[in-house]
C-alpha positions in Angstrom: -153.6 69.2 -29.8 -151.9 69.3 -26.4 -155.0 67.9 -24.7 -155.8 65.3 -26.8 -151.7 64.1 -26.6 -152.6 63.9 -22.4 -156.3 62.5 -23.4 -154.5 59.8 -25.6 -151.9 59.2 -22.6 -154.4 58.4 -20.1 -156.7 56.0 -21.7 -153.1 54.4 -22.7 -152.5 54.3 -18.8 -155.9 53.0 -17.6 -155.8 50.1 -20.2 -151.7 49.4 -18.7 -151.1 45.7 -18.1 -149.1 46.6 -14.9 -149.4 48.2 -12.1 -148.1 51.6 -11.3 -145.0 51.7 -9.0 -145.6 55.8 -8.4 -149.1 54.7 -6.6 -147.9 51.9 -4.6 -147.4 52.3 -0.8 -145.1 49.6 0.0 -143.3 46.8 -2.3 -144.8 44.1 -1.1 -148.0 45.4 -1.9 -147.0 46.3 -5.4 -145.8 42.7 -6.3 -148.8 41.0 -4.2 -151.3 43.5 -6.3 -148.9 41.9 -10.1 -149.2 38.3 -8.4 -153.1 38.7 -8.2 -153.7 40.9 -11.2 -155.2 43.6 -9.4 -155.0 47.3 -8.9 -156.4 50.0 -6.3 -158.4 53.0 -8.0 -157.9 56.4 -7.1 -161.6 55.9 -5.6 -160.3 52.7 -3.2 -161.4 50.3 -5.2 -160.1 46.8 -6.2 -160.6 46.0 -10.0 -158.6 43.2 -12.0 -155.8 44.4 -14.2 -155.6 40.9 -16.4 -155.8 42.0 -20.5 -157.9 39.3 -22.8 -156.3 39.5 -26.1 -157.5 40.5 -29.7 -159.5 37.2 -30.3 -158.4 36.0 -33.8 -161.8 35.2 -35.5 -163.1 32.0 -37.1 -161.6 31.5 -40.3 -164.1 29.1 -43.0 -162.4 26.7 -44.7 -163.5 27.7 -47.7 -161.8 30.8 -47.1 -158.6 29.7 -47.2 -157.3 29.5 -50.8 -153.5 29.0 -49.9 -151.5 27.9 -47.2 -147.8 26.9 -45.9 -146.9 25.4 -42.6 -143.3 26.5 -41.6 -141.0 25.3 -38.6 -138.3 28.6 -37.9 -136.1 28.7 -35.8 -135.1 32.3 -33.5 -131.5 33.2 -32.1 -132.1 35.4 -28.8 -128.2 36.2 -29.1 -129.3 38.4 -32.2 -130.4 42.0 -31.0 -133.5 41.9 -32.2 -134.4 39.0 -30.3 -133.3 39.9 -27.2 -136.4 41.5 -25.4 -137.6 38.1 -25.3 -135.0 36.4 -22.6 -134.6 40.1 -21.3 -136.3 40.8 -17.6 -137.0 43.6 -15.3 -135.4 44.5 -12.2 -139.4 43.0 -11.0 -140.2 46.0 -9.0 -140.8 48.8 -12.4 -142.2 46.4 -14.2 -143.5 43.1 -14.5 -141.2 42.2 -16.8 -139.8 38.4 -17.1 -138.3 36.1 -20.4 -140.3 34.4 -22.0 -139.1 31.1 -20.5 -140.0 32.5 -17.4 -143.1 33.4 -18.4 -144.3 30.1 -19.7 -143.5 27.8 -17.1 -144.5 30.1 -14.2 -148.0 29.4 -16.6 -147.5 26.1 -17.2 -146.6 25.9 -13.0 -150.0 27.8 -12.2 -152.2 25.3 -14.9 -153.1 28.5 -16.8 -151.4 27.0 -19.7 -152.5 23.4 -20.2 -151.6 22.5 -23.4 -148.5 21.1 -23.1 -146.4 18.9 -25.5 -143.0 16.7 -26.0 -143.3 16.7 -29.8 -143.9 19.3 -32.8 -147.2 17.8 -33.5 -148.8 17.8 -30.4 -149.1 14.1 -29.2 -147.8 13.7 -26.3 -148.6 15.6 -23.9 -146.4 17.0 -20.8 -147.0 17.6 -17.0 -144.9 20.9 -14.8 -143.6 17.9 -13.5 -142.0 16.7 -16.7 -140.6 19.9 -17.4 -138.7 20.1 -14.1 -137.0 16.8 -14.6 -135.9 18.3 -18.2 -134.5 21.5 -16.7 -132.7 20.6 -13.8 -130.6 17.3 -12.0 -129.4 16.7 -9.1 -126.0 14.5 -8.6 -123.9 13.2 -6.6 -120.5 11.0 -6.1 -120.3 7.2 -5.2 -118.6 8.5 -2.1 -121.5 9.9 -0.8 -123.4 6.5 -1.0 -120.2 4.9 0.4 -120.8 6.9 3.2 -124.4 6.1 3.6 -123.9 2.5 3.1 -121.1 3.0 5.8 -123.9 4.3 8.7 -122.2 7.4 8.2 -123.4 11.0 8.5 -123.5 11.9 4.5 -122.0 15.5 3.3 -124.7 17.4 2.1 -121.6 19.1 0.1 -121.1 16.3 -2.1 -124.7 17.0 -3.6 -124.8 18.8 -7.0 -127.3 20.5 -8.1 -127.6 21.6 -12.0 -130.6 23.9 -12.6 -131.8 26.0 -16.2 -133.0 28.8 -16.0 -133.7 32.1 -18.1 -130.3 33.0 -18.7 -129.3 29.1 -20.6 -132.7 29.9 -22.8 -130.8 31.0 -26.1 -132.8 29.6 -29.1 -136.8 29.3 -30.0 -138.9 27.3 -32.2 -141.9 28.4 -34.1 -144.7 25.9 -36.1 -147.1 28.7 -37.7 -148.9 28.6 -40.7 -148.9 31.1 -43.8 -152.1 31.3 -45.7 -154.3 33.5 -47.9 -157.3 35.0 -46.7 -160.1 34.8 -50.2 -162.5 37.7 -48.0 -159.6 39.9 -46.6 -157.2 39.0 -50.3 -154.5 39.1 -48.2 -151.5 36.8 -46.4 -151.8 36.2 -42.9 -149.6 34.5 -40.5 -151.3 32.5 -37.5 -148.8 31.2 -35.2 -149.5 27.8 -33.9 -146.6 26.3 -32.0 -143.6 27.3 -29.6 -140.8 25.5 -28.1 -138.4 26.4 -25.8 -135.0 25.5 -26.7 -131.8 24.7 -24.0 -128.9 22.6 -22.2 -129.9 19.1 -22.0 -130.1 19.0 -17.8 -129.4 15.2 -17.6 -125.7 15.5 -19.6 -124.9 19.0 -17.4 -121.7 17.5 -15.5 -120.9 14.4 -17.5 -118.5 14.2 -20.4 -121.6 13.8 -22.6 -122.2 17.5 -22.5 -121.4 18.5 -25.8 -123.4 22.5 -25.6 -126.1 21.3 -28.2 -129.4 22.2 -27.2 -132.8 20.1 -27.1 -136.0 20.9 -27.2 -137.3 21.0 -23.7 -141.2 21.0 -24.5 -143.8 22.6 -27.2 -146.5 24.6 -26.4 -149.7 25.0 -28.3 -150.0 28.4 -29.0 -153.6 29.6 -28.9 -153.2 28.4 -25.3 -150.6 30.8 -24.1 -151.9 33.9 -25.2 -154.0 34.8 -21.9 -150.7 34.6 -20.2 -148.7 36.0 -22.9 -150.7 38.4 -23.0 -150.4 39.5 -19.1 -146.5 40.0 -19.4 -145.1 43.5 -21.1 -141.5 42.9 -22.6 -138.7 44.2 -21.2 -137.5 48.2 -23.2 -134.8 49.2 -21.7 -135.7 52.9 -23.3 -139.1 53.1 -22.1 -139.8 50.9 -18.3 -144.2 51.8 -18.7 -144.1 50.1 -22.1 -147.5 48.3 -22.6 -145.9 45.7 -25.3 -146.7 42.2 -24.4 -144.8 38.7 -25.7 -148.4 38.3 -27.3 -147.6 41.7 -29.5 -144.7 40.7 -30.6 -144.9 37.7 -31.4 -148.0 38.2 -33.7 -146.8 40.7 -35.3 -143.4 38.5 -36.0 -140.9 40.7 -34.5 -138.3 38.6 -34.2 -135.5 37.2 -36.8 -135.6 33.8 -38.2 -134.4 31.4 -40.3 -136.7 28.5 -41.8 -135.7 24.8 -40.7 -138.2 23.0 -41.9 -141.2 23.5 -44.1 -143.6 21.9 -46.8 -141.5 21.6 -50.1 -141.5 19.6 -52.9 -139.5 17.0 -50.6 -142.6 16.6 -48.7 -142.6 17.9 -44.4 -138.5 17.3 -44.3 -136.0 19.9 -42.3 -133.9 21.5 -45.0 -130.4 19.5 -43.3 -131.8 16.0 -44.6 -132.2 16.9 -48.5 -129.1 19.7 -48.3 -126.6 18.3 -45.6 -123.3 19.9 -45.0 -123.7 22.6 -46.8 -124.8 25.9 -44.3 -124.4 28.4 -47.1 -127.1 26.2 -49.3 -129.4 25.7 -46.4 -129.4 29.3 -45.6 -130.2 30.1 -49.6 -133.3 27.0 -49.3 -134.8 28.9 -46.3 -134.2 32.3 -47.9 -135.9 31.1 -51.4 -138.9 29.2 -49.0 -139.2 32.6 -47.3 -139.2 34.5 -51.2 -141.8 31.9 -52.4 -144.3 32.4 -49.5 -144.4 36.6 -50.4 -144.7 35.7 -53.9 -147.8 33.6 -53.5 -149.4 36.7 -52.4 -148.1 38.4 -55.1 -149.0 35.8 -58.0 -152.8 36.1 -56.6 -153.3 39.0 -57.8 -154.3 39.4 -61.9 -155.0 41.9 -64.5 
């Protein structure tokens, strides 16, 4: 039993999505072997360390005998969902937020699919999300000074900047729906959006500490990437869990916003407003009719 426990442990380490810090002979040549997705073999050899995920399969049309479409949204101030704006000391482990993660693949054109809106029109540029996370300001004395041939004080230049740490909330657009071969529900997500300060109001009098959505990204897109960052365990710094894991296997808390209903594709504030106690019991019974659809397929 012992030696299958240490059999089990190695193939566990040979399949690791990061590198190993105990093999490395400096630091830079740790976080130059993460940045490339590369490794040295006991042997001396250089073999690529980037993981494909579990490819989800083609799913018939006729195959699908139920489905919901549901917009959540995820509080990373609750404990649960904390691993995912969580980050490494980046020497362990390659450990960043999800944020962090996402626009460094947005930044490197690994992740192309791109969007302003929920439904995937529009799409957006690393440019475009710059100009939504950070400003840079100034007073009319500064200009005055210009304007004046003067030398202008670099000091009177502000700049306001998100970053990881202003990322509190999520979105999610994924779809519910009943397998007829497996006889089972299945969850495919389908959309994420990143959720923080608006950058342009940081400053002014019009910062009221509502967040906006900053941008969407299609999913299936992200995955690769996803896929190539292990989250952040503060009990375990050689965890293998990626963003990808968990958030296909839905570990995270929600609460429904949106979803179809009898009121057609309308959030849950337009047809109960003002009432926060009766929105939470909508999302709750939405979230109670989609586990009884499984259950109702089902006859004897």
């Amino acid at each position: 039993m012992k030696c299958l426990f240490f059999g089990l442990m190695s193939l566990v380490a040979s399949l690791g999505y990061s590198q190993n810090v105990l093999n490395a002979m400096s630091p830079d040549e740790l976080r130059e072997q993460r940045a490339n997705k590369t490794k040295v073999t006991e042997a001396g050899d250089t073999v690529s360390t980037e993981a494909q995920p579990m490819e989800y399969g083609y799913i018939e049309d006729k195959d699908i005998i139920w489905s919901k479409v549901v917009w959540e949204v995820i509080d990373l101030n609750e404990r649960l969902n904390q691993p995912y704006y969580r980050a490494s000391d980046g020497l362990l482990t390659e450990s960043a937020s999800l944020y962090d993660a996402l626009v460094e693949g947005v930044r490197s054109g690994k992740i192309s699919q791109v969007y302003d809106d929920e439904y995937f029109t529009t799409k957006m540029t690393y440019d475009q999300i710059v100009s939504r996370t950070a400003k840079k300001d100034t007073q009319q004395y500064y200009f005055d000074m210009i304007d004046a041939g003067e030398e202008a004080d670099e000091g009177l230049i502000f700049n306001f900047e998100i970053n990881s740490k202003d990322i509190k909330m999520l979105k999610t657009k994924g779809m519910w729906y009943i397998d007829r071969r497996l006889g089972e529900m299945k969850y495919r997500l389908l959309g994420l959006c990143i959720m923080g300060p608006d950058a342009q109001a940081l400053g002014t009098e019009f910062d009221d500490g509502m967040f906006v959505e900053l941008f969407w990204i299609w999913y299936p897109d992200a995955r690769t990437v996803l896929n190539n960052y292990t989250v952040f365990n503060p009990n375990n710094s050689s965890s293998s869990v990626t963003f990808d894991d968990l958030l296909n296997s839905r570990r995270f808390s929600s609460v429904i916003y949106k979803a179809q209903t009898m009121y057609g594709i309308t959030p849950i504030e337009d047809y109960i407003p003002k009432n926060s106690k009766g929105q939470l019991e909508e999302s709750d019974r939405i979230r109670e009719s989609i586990l009884q659809s499984e259950a109702d397929m089902w006859s004897y």
